[in-house]
N, C-alpha and C positions, 0 to 999 in steps of 0.2 A: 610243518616242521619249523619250527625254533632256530634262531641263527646259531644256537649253542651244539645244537645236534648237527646242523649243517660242517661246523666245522669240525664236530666229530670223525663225519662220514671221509675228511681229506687227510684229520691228521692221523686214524688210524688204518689208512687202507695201502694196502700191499703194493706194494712194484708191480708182480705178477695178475693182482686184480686189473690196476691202475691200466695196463697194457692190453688185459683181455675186454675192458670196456672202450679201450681206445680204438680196438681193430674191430670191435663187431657194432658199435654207435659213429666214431669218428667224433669221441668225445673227450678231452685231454681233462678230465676229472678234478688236477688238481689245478686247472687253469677256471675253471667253473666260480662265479660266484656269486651268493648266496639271492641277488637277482634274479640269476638265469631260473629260479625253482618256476617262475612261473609257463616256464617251456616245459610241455606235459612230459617229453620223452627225459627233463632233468631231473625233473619233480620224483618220476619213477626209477630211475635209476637212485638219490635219494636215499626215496623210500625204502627198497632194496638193502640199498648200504648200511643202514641203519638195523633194519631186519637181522642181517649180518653180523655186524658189530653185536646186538643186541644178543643171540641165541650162543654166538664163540666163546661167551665168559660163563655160559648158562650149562647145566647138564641136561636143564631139558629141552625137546625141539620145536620147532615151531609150531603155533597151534592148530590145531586142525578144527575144532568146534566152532559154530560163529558164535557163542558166548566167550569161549577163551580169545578169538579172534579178534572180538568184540571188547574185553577189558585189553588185550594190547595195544588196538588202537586208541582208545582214550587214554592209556599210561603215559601213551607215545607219539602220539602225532596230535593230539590236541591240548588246547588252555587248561589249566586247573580250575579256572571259574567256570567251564561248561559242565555243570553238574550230571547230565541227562547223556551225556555222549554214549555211553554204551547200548542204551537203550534208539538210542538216534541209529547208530551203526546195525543193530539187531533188525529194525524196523525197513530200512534200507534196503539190508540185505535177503530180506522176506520178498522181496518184489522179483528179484532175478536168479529166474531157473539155473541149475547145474550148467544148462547145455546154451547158457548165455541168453536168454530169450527174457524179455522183460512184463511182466504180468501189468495192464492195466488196469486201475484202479475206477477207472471210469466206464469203461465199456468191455470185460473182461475180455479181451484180444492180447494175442502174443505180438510182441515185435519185437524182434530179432536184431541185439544189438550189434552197432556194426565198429568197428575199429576205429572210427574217427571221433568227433565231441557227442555221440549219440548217449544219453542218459536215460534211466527207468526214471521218473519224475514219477515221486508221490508223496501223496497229501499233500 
């Protein structure tokens, strides 16, 4: 995310969000700054925010397909000179099951991703 969006996500956000991320993270939102993205649980909240802001001016909802999925993320969280991101996002997203389990590309085995920095790595 762009420091431009970043300070999207503070100057448009609600009292009442601002509050309900404070009591369930212990994250004072508008005190965050645009360093702290690199702490996974800011970065996602963020991300989040932006989502937000993004679909509230919008009449349509958020995308459910990974190709629609797939151009919002390159509209929105990535550079303009990464030509290939949709297809980078698509490719990605081919590797990890519904039910969170990660497809090996090497030895076709499931591994079951877990909540901490655990990644599907491929190609």
């Amino acid at each position: 995310m762009d420091e431009n969006s970043f300070g999207e996500t503070k100057s448009t956000l609600s009292n009442d969000l601002a509050a309900k991320i404070s009591a369930k993270f212990g994250v004072n939102w508008r005190q965050v700054e645009y360093d702290d993205l690199v702490k996974p649980l800011h970065s996602g909240i963020a991300a989040r925010l932006k989502i937000d802001a993004y679909y509230k001016s919008r009449t349509s909802s958020i995308p459910q397909s990974v190709s629609q999925q797939a151009s919002f993320w390159a509209s929105s969280y990535t550079v303009n000179t990464w030509t290939n991101a949709v297809s980078v996002f698509v490719d990605a997203s081919a590797v990890v099951d519904s039910d969170g389990t990660c497809r090996s590309h090497s030895d076709n085995e499931n591994t079951t991703i877990s909540a901490s920095s655990t990644f599907c790595p491929y190609k």
